[in-house]
C-alpha positions in Angstrom: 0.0 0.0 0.0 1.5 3.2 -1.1 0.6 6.2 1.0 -0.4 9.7 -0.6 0.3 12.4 1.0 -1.7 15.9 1.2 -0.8 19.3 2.9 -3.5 20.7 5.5 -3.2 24.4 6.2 -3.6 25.0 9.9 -2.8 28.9 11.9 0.3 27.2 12.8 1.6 25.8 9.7 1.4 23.1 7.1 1.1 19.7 8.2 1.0 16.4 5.7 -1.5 13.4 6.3 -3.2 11.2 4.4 -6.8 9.4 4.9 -6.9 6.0 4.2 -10.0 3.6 3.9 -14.2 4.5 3.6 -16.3 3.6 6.3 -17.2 4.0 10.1 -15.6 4.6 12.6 -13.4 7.2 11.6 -10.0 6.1 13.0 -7.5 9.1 13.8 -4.0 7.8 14.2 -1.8 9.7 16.7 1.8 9.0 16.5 3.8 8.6 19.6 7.6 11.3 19.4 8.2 12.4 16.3 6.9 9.1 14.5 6.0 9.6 10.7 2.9 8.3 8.6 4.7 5.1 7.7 5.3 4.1 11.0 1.0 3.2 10.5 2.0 1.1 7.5 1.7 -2.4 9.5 -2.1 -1.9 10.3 -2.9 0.8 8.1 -3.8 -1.5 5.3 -5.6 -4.2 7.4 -7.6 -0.9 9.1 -8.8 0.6 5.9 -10.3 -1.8 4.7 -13.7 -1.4 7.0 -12.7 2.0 8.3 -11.5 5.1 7.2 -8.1 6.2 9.0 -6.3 10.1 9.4 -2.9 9.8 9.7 0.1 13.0 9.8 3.1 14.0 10.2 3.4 16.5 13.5 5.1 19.8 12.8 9.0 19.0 12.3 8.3 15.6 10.9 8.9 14.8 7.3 7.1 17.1 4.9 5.4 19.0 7.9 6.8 22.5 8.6 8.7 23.2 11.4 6.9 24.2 14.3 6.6 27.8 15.4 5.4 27.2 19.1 6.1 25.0 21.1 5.1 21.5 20.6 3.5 20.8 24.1 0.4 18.0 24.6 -2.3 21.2 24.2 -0.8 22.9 21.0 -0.1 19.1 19.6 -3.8 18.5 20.5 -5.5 21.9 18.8 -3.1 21.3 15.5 -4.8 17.9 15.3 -8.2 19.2 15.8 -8.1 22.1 13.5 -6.4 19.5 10.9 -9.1 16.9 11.1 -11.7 19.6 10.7 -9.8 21.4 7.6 -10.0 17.8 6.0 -13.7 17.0 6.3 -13.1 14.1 9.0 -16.0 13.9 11.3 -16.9 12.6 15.1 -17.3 10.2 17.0 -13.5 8.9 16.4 -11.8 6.0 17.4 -8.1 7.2 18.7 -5.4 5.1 18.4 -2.5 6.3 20.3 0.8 4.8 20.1 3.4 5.6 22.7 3.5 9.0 23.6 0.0 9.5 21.3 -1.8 7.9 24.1 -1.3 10.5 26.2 -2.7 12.7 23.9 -5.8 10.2 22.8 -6.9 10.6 26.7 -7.3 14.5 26.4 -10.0 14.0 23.5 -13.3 14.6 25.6 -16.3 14.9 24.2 -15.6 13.7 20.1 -14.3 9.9 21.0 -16.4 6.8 20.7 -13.1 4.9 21.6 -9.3 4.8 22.2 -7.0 2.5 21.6 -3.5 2.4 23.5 -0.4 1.1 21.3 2.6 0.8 24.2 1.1 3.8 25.6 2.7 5.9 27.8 1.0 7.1 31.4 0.5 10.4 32.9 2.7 7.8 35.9 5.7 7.6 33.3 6.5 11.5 34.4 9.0 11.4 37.3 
């Protein structure tokens, strides 16, 4: 499975993703560090084929610009949001977070019909 790439404009800068798949729920991949797209490409196939999945590159990842703030859990989180909306992806979502992503998957409130820890991290891993 090749992955395509697009640019989504945000306030903050361009970030690249790709949306895989057509169907429900509407899985939004969040990558743990600075993890690209293809670090999805194990499951992304397998996922898209009864779902539809958003993947990206954070700012100062791959084709993403560099960030202009910093990259803290709240501006990580709004970027995402203001992505996913820019790009027509819709509620409830399923989040998958994958190591440092999970942290981020648990401040989704009100949007999430599920999330899904990948060797998550814990608010407990901060000493």
């Amino acid at each position: 499975m090749k992955i395509e790439k697009y640019k989504a404009e945000t306030p903050k800068g361009t970030l690249q993703y790709n949306i895989s798949g057509n169907g429900k729920p509407n899985i939004v991949l969040i990558n743990g560090g600075s993890g690209p797209i293809e670090g999805w490409m194990k499951i992304l196939p397998a996922i898209s084929e009864s779902s539809s999945a958003f993947s990206y590159n954070r700012f100062g990842v791959a084709g993403s610009d560099k960030p202009k703030v910093s990259q803290d859990g709240f501006n990580i989180l709004n970027t995402l949001r203001v992505a996913i909306t820019s790009v027509g992806f819709e509620p409830p979502f399923l989040l998958v977070g994958h190591s440092l992503g999970g942290l981020y998957a648990r401040l989704y409130p009100n949007e999430v019909a599920g999330i899904v820890f990948l060797e998550s991290s814990t608010t407990k891993d901060i000493s």
